[in-house]
ZAMARLO-204335 format. One record per residue (C-alpha): residue number from 0; residue in three letters; y, z, x. Coordinates in nm, 4 decimals, always signed. Example, Ala and Ser with C-alpha at 12.3 -4.5 7.8 and 13.67 -1.06 7.14 Angstrom:
2
  resi  resn        yy        zz        xx
     0   ala   -0.4500   +0.7800   +1.2300
     1   ser   -0.1060   +0.7140   +1.3670
END
This chain:
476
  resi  resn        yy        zz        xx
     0   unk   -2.5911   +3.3244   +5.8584
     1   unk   -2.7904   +3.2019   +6.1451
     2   unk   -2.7290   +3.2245   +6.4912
     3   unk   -2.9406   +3.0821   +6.7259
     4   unk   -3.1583   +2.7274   +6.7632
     5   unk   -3.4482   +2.6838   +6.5358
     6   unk   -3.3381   +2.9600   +6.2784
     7   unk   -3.3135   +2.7906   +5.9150
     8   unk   -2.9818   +2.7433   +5.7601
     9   unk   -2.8938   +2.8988   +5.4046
    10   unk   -2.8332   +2.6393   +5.1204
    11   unk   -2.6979   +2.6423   +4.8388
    12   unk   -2.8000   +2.3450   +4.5752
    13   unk   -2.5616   +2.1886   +4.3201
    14   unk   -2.6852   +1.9231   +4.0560
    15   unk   -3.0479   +1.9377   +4.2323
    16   unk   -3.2658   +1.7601   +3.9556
    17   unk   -3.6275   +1.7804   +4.0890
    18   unk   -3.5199   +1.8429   +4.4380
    19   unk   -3.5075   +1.5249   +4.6065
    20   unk   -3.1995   +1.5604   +4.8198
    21   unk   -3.3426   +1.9485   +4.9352
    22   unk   -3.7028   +1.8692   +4.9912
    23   unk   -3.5898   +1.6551   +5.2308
    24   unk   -3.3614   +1.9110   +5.3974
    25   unk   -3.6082   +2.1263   +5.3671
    26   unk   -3.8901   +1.8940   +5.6109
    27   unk   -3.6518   +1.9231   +5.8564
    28   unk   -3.7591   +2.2811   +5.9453
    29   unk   -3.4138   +2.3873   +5.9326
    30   unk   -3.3059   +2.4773   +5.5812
    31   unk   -3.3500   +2.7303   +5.3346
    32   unk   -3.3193   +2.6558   +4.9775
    33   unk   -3.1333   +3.0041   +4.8005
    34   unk   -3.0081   +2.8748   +4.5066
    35   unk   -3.0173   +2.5875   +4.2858
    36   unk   -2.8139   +2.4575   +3.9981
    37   unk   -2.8680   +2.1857   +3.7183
    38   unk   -2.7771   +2.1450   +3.3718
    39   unk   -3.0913   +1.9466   +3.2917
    40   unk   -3.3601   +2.2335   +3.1681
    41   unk   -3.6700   +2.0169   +3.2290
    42   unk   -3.5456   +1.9970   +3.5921
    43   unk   -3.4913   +2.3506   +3.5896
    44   unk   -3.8669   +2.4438   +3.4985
    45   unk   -3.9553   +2.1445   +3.7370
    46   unk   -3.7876   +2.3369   +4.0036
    47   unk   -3.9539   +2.7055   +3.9288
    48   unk   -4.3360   +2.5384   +3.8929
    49   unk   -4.3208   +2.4018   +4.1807
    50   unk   -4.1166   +2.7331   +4.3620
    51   unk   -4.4109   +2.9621   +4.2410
    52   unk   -4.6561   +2.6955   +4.3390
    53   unk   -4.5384   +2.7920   +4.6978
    54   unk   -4.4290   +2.4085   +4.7517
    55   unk   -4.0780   +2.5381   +4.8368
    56   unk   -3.9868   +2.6641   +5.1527
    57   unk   -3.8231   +2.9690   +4.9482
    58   unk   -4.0158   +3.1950   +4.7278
    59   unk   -3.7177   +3.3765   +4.5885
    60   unk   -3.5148   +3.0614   +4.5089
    61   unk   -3.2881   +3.1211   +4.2088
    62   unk   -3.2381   +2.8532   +3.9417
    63   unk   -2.9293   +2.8667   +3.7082
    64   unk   -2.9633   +2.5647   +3.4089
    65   unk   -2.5867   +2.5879   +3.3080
    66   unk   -2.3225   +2.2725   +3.3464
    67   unk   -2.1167   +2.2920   +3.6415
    68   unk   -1.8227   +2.1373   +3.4275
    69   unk   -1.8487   +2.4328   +3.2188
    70   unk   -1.9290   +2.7050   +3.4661
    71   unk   -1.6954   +2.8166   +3.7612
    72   unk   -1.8437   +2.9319   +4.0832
    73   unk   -1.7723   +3.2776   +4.0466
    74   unk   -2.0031   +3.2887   +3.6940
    75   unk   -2.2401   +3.1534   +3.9312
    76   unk   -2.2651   +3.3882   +4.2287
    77   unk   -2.2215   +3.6754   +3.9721
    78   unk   -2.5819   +3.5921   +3.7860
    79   unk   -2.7646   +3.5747   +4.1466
    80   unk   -2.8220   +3.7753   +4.4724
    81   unk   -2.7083   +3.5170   +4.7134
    82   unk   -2.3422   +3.5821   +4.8379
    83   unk   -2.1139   +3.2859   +4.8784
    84   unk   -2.0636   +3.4353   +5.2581
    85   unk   -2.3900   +3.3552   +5.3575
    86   unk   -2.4106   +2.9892   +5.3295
    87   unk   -2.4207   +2.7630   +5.5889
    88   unk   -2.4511   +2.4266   +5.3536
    89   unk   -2.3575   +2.3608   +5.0089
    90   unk   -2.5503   +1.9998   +4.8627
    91   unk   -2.5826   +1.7599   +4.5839
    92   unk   -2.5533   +1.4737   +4.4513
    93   unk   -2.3139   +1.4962   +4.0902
    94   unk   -2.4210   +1.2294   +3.8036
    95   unk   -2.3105   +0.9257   +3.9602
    96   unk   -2.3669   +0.6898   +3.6140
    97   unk   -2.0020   +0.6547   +3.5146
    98   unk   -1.9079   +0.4944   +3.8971
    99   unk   -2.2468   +0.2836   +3.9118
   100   unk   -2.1708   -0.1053   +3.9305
   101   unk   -2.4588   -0.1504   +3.7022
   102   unk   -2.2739   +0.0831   +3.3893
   103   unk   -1.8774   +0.0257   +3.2405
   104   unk   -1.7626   +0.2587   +3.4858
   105   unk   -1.5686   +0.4650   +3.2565
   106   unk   -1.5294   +0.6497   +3.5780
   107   unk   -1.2769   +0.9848   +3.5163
   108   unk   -1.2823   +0.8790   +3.1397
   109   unk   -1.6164   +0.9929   +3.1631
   110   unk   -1.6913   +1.3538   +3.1765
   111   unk   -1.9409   +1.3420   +3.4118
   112   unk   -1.7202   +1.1847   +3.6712
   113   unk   -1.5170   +1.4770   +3.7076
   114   unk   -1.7872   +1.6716   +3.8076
   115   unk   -1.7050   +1.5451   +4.1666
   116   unk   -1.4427   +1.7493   +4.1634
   117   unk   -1.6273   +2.0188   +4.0287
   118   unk   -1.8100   +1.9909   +4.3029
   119   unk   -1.5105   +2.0724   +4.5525
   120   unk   -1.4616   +2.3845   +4.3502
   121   unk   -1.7681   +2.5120   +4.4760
   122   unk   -1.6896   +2.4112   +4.8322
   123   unk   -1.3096   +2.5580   +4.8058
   124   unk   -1.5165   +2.9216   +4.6551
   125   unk   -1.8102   +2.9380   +4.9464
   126   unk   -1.5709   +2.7430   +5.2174
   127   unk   -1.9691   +2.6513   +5.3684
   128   unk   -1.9609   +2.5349   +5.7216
   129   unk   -2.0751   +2.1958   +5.6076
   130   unk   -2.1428   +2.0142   +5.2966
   131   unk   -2.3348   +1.7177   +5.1829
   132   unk   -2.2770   +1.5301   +4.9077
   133   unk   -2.4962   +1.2151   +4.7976
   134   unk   -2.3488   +0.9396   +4.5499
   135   unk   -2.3888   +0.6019   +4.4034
   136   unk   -2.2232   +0.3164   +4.6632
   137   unk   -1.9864   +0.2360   +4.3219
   138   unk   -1.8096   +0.5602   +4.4299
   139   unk   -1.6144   +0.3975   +4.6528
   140   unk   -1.4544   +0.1068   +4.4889
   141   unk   -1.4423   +0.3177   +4.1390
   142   unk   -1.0644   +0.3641   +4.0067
   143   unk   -0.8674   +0.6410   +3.8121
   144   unk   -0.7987   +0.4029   +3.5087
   145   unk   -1.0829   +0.0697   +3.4617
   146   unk   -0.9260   -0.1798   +3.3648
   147   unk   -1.1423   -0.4434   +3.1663
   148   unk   -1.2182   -0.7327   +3.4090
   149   unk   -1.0631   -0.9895   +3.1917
   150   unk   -0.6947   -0.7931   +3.1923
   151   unk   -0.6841   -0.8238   +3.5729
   152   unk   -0.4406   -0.9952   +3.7735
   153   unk   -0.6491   -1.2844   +3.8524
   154   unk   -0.7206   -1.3710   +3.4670
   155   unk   -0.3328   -1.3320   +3.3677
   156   unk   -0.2858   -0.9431   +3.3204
   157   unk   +0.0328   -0.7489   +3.5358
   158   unk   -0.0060   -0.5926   +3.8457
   159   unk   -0.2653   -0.3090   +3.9030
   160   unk   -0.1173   +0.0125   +3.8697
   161   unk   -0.1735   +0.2759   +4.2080
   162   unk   -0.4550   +0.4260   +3.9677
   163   unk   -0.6140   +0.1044   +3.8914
   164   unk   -0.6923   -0.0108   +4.2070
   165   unk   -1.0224   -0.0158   +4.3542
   166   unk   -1.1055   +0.3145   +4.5776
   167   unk   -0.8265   +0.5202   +4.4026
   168   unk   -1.0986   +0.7520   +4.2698
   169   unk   -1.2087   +0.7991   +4.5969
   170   unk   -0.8767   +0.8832   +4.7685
   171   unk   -0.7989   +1.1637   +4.4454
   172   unk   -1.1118   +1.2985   +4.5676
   173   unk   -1.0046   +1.2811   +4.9355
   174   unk   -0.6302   +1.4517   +4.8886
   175   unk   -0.7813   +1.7098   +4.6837
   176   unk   -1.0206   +1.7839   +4.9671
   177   unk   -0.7920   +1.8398   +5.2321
   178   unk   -0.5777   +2.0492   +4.9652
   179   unk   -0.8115   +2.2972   +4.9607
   180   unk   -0.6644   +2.6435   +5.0910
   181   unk   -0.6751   +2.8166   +5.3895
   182   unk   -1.0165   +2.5948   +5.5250
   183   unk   -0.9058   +2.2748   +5.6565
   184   unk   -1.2130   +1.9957   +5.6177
   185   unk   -1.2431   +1.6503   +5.7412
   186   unk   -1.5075   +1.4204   +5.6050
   187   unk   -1.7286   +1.1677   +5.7228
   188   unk   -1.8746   +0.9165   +5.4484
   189   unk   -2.1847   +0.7041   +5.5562
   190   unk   -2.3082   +0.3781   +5.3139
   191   unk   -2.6755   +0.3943   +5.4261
   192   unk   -2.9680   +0.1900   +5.2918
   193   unk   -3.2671   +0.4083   +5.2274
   194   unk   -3.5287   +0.1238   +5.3078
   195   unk   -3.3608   +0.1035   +5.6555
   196   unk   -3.4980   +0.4731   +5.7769
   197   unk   -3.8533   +0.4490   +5.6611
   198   unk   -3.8233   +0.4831   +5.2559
   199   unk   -4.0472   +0.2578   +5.1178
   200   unk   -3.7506   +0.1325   +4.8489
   201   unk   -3.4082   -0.0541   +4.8863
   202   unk   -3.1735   +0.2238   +4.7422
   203   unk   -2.8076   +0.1851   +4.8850
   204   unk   -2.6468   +0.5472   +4.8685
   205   unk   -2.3098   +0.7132   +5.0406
   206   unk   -2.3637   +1.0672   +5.2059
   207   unk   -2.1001   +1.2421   +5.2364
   208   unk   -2.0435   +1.4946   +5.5247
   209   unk   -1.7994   +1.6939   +5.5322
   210   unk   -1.6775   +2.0246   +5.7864
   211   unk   -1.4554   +2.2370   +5.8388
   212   unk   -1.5040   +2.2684   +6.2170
   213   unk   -1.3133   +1.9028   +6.2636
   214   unk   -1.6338   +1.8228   +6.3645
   215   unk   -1.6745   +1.3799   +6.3926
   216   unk   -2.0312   +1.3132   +6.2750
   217   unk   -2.2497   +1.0277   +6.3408
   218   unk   -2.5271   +0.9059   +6.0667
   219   unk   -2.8318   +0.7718   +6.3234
   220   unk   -2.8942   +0.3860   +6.3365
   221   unk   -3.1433   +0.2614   +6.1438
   222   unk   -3.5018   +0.3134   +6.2427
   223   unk   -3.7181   +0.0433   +6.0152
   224   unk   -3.6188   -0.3548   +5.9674
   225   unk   -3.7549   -0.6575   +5.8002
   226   unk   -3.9889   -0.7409   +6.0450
   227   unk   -4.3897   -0.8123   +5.9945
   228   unk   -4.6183   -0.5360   +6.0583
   229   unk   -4.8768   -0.7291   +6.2803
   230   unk   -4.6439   -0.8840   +6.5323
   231   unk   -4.3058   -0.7206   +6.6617
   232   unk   -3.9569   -0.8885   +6.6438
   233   unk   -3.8398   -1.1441   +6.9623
   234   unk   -3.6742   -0.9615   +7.2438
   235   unk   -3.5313   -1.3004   +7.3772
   236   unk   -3.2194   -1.1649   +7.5682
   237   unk   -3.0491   -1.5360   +7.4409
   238   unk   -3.1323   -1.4847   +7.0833
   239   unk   -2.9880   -1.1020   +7.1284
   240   unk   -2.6797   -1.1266   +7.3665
   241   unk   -2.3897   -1.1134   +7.1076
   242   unk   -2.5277   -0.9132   +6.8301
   243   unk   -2.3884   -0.5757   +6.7922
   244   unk   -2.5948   -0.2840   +6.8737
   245   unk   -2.9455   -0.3920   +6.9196
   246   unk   -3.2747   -0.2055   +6.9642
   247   unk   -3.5133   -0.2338   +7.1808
   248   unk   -3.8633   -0.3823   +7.0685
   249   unk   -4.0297   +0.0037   +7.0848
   250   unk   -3.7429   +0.0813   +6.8518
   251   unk   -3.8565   -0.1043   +6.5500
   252   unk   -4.0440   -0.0333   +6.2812
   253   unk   -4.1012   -0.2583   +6.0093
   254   unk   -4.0278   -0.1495   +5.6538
   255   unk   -4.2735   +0.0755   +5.4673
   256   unk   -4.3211   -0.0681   +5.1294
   257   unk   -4.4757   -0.0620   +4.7665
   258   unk   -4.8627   -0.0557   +4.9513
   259   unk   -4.7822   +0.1773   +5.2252
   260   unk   -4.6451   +0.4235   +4.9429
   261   unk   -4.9135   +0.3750   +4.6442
   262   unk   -5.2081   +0.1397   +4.6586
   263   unk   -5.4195   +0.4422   +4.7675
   264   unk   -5.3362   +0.6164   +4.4964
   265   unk   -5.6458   +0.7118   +4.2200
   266   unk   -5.5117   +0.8909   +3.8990
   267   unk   -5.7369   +0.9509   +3.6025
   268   unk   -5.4972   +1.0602   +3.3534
   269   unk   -5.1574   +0.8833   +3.4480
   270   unk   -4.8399   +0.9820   +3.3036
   271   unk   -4.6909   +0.6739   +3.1999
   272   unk   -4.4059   +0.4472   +2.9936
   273   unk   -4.5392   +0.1225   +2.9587
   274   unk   -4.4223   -0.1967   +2.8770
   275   unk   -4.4816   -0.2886   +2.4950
   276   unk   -4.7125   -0.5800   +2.4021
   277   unk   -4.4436   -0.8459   +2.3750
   278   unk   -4.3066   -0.7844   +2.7414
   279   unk   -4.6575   -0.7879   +2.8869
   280   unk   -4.7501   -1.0938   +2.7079
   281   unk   -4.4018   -1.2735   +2.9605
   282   unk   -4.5227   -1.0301   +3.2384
   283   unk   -4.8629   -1.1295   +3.2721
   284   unk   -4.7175   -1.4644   +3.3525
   285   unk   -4.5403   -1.3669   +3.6629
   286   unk   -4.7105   -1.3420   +3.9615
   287   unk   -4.6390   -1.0735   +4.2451
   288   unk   -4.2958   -1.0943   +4.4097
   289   unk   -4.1868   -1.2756   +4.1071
   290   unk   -3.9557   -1.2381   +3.8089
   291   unk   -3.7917   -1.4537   +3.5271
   292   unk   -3.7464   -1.7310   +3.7662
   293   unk   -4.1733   -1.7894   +3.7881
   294   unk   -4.1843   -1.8672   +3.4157
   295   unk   -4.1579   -2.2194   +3.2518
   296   unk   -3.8034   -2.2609   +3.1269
   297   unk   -3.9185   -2.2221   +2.7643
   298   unk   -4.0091   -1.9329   +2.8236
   299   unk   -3.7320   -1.8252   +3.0342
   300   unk   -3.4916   -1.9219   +2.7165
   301   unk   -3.7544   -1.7042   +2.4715
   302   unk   -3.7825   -1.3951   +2.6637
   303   unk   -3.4174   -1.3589   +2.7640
   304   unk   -3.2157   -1.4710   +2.4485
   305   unk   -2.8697   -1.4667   +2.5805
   306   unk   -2.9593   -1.3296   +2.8808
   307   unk   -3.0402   -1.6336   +3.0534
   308   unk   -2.7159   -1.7712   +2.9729
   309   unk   -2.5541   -1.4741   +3.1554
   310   unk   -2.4344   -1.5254   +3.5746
   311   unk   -2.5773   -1.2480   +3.8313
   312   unk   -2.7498   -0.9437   +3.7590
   313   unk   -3.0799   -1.0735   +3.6113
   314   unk   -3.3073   -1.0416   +3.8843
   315   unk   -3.4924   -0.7625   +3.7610
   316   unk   -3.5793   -0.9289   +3.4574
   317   unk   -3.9520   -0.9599   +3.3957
   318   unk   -3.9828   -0.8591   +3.7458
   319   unk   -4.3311   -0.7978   +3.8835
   320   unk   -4.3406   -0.5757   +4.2173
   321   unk   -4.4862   -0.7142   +4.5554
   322   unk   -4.7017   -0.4471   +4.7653
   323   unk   -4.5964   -0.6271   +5.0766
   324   unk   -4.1999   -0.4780   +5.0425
   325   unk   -3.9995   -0.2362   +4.9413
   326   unk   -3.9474   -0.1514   +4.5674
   327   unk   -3.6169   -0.2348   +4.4093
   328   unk   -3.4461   +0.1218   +4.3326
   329   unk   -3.6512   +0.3445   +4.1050
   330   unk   -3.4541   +0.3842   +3.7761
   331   unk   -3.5532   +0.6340   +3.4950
   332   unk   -3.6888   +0.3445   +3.2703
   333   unk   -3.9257   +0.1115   +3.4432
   334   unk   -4.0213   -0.0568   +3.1763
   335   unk   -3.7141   -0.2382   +3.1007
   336   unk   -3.7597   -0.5904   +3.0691
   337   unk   -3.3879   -0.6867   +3.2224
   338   unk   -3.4725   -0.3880   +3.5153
   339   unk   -3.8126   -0.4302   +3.5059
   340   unk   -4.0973   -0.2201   +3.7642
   341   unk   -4.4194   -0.3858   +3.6445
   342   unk   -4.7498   -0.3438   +3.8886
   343   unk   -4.8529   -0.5951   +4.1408
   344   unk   -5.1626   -0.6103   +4.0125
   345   unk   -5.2020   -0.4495   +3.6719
   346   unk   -4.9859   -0.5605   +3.3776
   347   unk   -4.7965   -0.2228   +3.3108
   348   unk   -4.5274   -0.0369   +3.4353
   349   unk   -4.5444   +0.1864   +3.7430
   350   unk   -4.6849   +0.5519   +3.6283
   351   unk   -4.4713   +0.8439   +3.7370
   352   unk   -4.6791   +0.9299   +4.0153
   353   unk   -4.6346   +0.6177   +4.1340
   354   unk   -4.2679   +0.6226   +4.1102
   355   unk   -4.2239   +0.9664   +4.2634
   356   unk   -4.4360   +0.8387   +4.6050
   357   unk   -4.2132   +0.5945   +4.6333
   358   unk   -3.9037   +0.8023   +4.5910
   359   unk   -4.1095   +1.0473   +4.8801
   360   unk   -4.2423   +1.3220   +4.6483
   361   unk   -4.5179   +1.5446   +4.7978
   362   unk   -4.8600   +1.4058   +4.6139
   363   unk   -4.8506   +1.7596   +4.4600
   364   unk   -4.4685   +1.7802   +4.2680
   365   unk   -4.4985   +1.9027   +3.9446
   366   unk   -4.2510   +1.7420   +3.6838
   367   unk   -4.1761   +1.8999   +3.3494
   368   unk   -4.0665   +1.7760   +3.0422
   369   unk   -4.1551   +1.4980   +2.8342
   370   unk   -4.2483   +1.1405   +3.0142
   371   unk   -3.8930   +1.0205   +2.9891
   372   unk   -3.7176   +1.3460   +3.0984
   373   unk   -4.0486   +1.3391   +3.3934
   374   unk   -3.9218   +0.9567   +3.4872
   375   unk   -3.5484   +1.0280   +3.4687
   376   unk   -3.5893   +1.3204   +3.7339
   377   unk   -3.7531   +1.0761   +3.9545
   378   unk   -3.5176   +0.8395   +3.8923
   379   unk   -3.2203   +1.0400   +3.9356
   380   unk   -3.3551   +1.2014   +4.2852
   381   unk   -3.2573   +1.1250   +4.6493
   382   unk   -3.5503   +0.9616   +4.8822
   383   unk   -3.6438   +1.2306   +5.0966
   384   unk   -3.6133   +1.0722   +5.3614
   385   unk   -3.2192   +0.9675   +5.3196
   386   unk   -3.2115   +1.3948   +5.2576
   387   unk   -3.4437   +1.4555   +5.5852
   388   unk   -3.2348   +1.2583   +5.8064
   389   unk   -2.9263   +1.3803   +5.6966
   390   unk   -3.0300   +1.7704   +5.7163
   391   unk   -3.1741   +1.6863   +6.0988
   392   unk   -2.8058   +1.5435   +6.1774
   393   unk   -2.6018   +1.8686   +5.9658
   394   unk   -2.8642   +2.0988   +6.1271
   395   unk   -2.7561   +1.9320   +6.5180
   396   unk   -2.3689   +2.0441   +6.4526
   397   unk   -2.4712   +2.3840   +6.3049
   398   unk   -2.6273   +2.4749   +6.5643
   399   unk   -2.3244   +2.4369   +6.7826
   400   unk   -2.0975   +2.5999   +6.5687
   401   unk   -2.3085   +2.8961   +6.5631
   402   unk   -2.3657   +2.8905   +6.9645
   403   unk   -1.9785   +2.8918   +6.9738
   404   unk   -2.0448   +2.4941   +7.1428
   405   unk   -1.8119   +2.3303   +6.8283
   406   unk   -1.4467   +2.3860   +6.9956
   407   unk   -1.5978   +2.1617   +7.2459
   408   unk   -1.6343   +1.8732   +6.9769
   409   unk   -1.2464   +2.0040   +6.8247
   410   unk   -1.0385   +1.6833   +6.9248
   411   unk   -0.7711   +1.5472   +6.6976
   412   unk   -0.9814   +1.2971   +6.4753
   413   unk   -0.8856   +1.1530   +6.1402
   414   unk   -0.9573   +1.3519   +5.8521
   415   unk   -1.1630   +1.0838   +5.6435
   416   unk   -1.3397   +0.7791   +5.7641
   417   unk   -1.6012   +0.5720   +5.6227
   418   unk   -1.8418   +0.4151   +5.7954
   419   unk   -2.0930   +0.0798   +5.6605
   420   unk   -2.4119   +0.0744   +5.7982
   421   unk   -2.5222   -0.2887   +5.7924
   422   unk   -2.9387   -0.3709   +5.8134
   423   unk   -3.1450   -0.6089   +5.7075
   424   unk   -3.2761   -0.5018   +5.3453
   425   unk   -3.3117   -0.8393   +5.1836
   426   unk   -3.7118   -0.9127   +5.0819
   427   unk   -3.7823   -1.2952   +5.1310
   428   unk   -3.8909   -1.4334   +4.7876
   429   unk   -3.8040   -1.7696   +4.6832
   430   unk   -3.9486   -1.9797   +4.3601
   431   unk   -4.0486   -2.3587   +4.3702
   432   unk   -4.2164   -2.5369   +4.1185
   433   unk   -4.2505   -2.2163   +3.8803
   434   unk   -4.4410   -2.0388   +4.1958
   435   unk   -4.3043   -1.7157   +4.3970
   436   unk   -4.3473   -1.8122   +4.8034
   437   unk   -4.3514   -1.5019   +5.0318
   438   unk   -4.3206   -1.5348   +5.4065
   439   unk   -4.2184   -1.8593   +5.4015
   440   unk   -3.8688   -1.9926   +5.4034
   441   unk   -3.7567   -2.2278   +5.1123
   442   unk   -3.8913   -2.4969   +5.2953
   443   unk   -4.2625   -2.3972   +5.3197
   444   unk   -4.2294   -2.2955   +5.6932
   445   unk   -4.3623   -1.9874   +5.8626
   446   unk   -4.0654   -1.7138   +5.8484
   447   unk   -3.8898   -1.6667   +6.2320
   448   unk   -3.7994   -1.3033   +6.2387
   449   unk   -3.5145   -1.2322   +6.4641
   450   unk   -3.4417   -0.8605   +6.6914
   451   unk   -3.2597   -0.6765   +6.3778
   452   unk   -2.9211   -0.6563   +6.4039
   453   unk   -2.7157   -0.3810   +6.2782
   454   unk   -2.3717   -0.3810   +6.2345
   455   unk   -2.2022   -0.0496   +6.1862
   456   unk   -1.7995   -0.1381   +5.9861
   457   unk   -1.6019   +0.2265   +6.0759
   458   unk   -1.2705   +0.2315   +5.8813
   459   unk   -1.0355   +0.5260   +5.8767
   460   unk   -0.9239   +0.6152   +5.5048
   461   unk   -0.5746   +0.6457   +5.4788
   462   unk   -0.4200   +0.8813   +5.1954
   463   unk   -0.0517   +0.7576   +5.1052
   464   unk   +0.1667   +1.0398   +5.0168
   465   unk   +0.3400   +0.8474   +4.7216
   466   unk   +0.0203   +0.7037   +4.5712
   467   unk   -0.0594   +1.0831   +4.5797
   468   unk   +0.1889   +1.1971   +4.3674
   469   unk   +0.1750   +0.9195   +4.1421
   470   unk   -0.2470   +0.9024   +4.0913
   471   unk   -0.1744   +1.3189   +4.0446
   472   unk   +0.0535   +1.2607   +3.7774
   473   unk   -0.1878   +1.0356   +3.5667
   474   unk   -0.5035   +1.1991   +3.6176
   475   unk   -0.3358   +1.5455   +3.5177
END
């Protein structure tokens, strides 16, 4: 292990896809990719191109393609040179589709839902000095048992059960966590909005950092708002007064977005899964910033079918990006015509290199597979920067454990909180008369930014004993 400032830190890589989460730990300076595992083979060979390509910090990384659900840690360490002892980190982010909002959230019904618990396995075998683990914001209202929405309480149906309320997936987690042997952990979980530390895309993901040095950890404030790029928010001490944590002016950044991230960008042979004729011919209609709202109702009824009778969750239909903002999140299908990711510009779908700047790739990543195992790595993959300031933060506390400076930090703090990191993410589009307005409000007037204001919620997760046993019971 290391011992001293500025040394790198060992890690060890579960679920790493293309490498998102660890290229960004790895631009810190302070970490050391040793091992990395993935079931997905394409994101296997993704990985070794780009390790013998010397665009890893590691040479020597090893890369095991095998299911963690199926594999115990033990198999692992005994196909590879790296020894459990010397690593300072474990990371990863587990498939996080059966908790996702946006999916039936089959949750633990779902294989792949478990593998959060897999997970622990690995941190119960190596008992690493920290961990981080990145997941979908779902995660943390997700239960044990779903229970359709139309059997709930509120539409007739009993009582929820312990395991059918909201979060109980998250406290099973928790209990098993602080179960874990002879290494007692405590957890900190941040709900972090990538766009708000200089990612030019609104992704909304929960970090998980966890120690076993009772160690209380502190995600950084936001760096980057929704303010304009040529003039700086109001200081106005009267405006400011009673908002919660404000920055100063030099403080701000405004948010990178779709431009800042691709409009330089020349590619003569573009990898790419475009939109087919029929969605271009509604796509071509919409005008940058805009979506389904920009067309003629007409057409709104003949492009949607029974879509556009649905409520919520239809902005991203025949959506047309805006280089002035951040992107919506990248998804492994841009083009979607109910999620679409169509061009400002051009009428087609963002290319993969397009969609891996914008989730922070180096210009030079190498993807392999097909096109829609390429665009599901990039989809699936942390924004390096979410992954960069997370590793400067881990690599802080290291550094005091190994100085011996941690039992300084050892006071009696709750095991699990959770803390909400509110920003401004929202982009300002609004649609009149079939047309999309940017920077202006609904009623044609110049936008009034305001000093940013971010709120940070802390609440400290409580883990009832007889919920325990009872959410135990089930789930075994």
């Amino acid at each position: 292990m290391s011992s001293s400032d500025n040394e790198t830190y060992t890690v060890v890589s579960l679920f790493t896809g293309a490498m998102g989460l660890d290229i960004g730990l790895e631009e810190t300076g302070r970490f050391e990719t040793h091992l990395a595992v993935d079931a997905n083979e394409a994101a296997c060979e993704t990985i070794r191109i780009n390790r013998d390509a010397g665009r890893t910090t590691n040479s020597d990384l090893e890369v095991i393609n095998a299911d963690l659900g199926e594999i115990s840690p033990e198999e692992v360490f005994d196909q590879v040179e790296a020894s459990p002892e010397d690593v300072d980190l474990l990371s990863g982010g587990p498939p996080c589709v059966s908790f996702s909002t946006a999916g039936d959230r089959r949750t633990l019904q779902d294989a792949r839902g478990e593998l959060i618990f897999d997970y622990l396995d690995f941190v119960k075998y190596i008992k690493p000095d920290f961990f981080l683990m990145e997941n979908v914001r779902g995660l943390m209202s997700a239960a044990i048992q779903h229970r359709p929405t139309d059997e709930r309480p509120k539409n007739g149906g009993p009582p929820l059960d312990p395991e059918e309320k909201p979060g109980s997936v998250l406290k099973l987690w928790l209990r098993d966590l602080m179960d874990i042997g002879d290494e007692d952990y405590r957890v900190d979980i941040f709900e972090v909005n990538s766009a708000n530390y200089g990612a030019p895309q609104i992704r909304e993901r929960v970090l998980f950092i966890g120690n076993r040095h009772n160690i209380k950890t502190q995600f950084p404030r936001p760096t980057h708002y929704n303010v304009p790029k040529e003039a700086g928010a109001s200081t106005d001490e009267e405006n400011t007064s009673n908002k919660l944590n404000t920055l100063s002016d030099k403080e701000i950044k405004p948010f990178n977005t779709l431009g800042d991230a691709i409009k330089d960008l020349e590619e003569e042979n573009p990898v790419i899964m475009d939109f087919s004729p029929r969605k271009k011919k509604y796509l071509k209609k919409v005008p940058p910033g805009g979506n389904w709202r920009t067309l003629p109702e007409d057409l709104q009824k003949e492009s949607m079918g029974a879509a556009y009778e649905a409520s919520g969750g239809r902005s991203g239909w025949w959506r047309r990006l805006s280089y002035d903002y951040p992107t919506p999140t990248i998804l492994g299908q841009p083009n979607h015509s109910s999620s679409a990711l169509c061009h400002p510009e051009e009428v087609r779908a963002l290319t993969l290199r397009e969609c891996a700047l914008v989730q922070e790739f180096p210009e030079d990543w190498e993807f392999a597979g097909t096109p829609a195992k390429q665009y599901k790595q990039v989809g699936n993959a942390v924004p390096i920067t979410l992954g960069r300031v997370a590793g400067e933060t881990i690599a802080e506390h290291l550094d005091q454990v190994h100085q011996g400076e941690a039992a300084e930090n050892n006071r009696t703090y709750p095991k699990a909180r959770k803390v909400y990191i509110n920003s401004h993410v929202r982009r300002r589009y609004w649609y009149k008369d079939g047309d999309t307005v940017v920077n202006e409000d609904s009623n044609g007037s110049e936008v009034r930014y305001e000093l940013p204001d971010t709120k940070i919620e802390e609440e400290i997760i409580s883990l009832d004993e007889q919920q325990k046993q009872s959410s135990l019971e089930k789930f075994s």
